[in-house]
C-alpha positions in Angstrom: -0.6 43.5 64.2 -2.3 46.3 66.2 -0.1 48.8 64.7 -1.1 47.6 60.9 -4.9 47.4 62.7 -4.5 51.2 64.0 -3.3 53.1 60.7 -5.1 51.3 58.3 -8.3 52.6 60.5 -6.3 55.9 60.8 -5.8 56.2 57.2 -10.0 55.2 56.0 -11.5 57.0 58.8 -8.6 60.0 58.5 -11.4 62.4 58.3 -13.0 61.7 62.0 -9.3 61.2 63.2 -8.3 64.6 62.3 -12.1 65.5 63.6 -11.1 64.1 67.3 -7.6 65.8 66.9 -9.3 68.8 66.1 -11.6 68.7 69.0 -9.3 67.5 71.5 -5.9 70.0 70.8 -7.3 72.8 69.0 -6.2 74.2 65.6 -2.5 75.1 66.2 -2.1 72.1 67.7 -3.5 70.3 64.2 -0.7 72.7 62.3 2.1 70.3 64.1 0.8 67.5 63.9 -0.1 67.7 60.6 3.8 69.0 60.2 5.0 66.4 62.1 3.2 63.4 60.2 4.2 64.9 56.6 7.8 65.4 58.0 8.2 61.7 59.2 6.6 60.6 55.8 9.0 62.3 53.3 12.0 62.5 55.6 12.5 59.4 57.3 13.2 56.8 55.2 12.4 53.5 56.9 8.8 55.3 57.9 6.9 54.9 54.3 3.9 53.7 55.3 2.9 56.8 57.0 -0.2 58.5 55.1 0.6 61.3 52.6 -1.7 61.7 49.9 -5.3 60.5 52.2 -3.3 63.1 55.0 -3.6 66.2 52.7 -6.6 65.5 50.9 -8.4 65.1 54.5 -6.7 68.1 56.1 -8.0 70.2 52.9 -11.6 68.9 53.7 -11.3 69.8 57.6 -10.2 72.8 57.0 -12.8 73.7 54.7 -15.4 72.6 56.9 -14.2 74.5 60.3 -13.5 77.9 58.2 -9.5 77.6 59.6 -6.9 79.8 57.3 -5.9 77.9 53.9 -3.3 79.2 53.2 -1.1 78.5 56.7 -2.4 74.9 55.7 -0.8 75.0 52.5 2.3 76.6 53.7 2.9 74.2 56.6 2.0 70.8 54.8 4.5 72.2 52.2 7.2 73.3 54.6 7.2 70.1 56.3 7.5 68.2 52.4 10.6 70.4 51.4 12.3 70.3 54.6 11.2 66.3 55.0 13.0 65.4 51.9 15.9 67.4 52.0 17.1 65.9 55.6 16.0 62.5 53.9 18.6 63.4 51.0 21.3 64.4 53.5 20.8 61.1 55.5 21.0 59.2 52.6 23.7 61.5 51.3 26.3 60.4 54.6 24.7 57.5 55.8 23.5 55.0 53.3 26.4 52.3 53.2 25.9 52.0 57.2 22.0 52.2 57.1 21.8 49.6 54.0 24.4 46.9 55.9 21.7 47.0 59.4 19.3 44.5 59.8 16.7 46.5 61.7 16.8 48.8 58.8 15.7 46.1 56.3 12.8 45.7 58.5 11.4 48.8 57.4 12.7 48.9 54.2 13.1 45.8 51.8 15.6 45.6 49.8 13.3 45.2 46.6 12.1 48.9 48.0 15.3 49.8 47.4 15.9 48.4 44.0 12.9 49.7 42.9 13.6 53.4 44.1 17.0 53.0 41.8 15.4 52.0 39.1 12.5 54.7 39.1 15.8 57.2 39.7 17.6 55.4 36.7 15.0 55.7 34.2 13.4 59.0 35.0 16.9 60.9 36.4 15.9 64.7 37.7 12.5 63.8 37.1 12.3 61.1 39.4 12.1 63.8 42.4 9.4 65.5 41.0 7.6 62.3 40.1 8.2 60.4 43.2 6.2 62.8 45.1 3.2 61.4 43.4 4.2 57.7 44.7 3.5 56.2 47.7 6.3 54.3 49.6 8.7 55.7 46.3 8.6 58.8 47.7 10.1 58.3 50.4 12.9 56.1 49.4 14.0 58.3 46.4 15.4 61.3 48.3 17.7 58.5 49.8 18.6 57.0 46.7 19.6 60.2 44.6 21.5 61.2 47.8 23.3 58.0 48.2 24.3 58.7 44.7 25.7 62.5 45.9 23.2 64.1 43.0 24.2 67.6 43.0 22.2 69.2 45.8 21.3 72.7 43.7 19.3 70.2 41.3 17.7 68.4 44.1 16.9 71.2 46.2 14.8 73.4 43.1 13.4 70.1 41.6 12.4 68.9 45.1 10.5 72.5 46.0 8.7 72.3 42.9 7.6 68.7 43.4 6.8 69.5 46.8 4.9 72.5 45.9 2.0 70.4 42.9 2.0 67.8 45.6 0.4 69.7 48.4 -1.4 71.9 46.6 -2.9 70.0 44.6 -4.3 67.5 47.2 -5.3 70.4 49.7 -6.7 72.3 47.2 -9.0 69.7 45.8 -9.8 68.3 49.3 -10.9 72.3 50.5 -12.7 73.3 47.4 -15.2 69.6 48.0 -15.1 68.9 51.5 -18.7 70.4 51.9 -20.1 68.4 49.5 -22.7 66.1 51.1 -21.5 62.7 48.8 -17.7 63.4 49.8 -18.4 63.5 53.4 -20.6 60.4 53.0 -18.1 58.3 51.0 -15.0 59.5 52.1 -13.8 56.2 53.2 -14.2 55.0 49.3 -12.6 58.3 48.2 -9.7 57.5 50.3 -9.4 54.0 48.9 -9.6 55.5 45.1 -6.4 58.0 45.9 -4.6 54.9 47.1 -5.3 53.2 44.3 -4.6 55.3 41.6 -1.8 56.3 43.0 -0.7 52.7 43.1 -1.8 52.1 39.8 1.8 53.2 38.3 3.4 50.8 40.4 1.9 48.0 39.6 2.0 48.4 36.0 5.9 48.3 36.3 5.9 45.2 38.2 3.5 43.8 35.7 6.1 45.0 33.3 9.0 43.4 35.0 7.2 40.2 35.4 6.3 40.0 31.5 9.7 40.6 30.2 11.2 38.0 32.7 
């Protein structure tokens, strides 16, 4: 329960966590664990529930507000994406019938995660990498899935980069070019919220979908 307690705090309040970070280890020091966090998100499969979206967003608005170098930001939150999901697809790749049969895996992730990974990868194919990106908890599970399913890995690996590539630049970018507005840093816990949200949104629309045709 104190874990739940600690990243839902971590997540809102990301901006004054990064802030303390910041202050505490220095800039280069932010680079890694930035990496690290965006690594563990997209590349370990039973860790979903680490920020992604609320992680680049904030690190675009830090970095605007201390002056730090963009572009390293950019490369390194996108590094740690690509490489993420391709050890993810590997894993999945040579490991999933003896990952899916342990009990300490189903902890982390449910078998209706599962399912609904497969399906997303059924009914958008290729696309689903790209896509997935955009999902919370999906994007995690989906390098696993089309790896489990030995999807050819020249496919996965260009579809992936490109997915990778909108995903962090896009959420950096927008967090750099507002995080000196006044009204973002004063409602950034509500901003955070609205990305969650919408990024939901998709998600719940299919189960609402499911649940009507049943």
């Amino acid at each position: 329960m104190d874990t739940i307690k600690f990243l839902i705090d971590f997540v809102l309040h990301i901006d004054r966590h990064l802030s303390e970070l910041m202050n505490t280890y220095g800039t280069w020091w932010m680079y890694a664990i930035i990496f690290l966090i965006i690594f563990i998100e997209t590349g370990v499969v039973f860790m979903p529930f680490l920020p992604g979206d609320s992680l680049l967003f904030a690190s675009g608005t830090l970095w605007a507000t201390t002056g730090n170098n963009f572009f390293m930001l950019l490369f390194l939150c996108l590094a740690a994406a690509v490489i993420g999901d391709n050890c993810n697809y590997f894993v999945g790749r040579n490991f999933s019938d003896y990952l899916k049969k342990k009990s300490w895996f189903k902890k982390f992730v449910s078998d209706k995660n599962l399912e609904d990974a497969e399906k997303f990868v059924a009914k958008h194919g290729g696309k689903s990498i790209f896509l997935a990106r955009f999902f919370p908890i999906i994007r995690t599970i989906v390098p696993f899935i089309v790896g489990a399913g030995k999807m050819e890995y020249k496919k996965f690996r260009i579809i992936d980069f490109f997915g990778g590539l909108t995903w962090c630049s896009s959420f950096v970018t927008v967090g750099y070019l507002f995080g000196n507005i006044t009204f973002v840093k004063e409602n950034f816990s509500l901003l955070i919220i609205v990305i969650i949200l919408i990024s939901l949104i998709p998600l719940l629309v299919g189960v609402v979908k499911t649940k009507l045709k049943k």
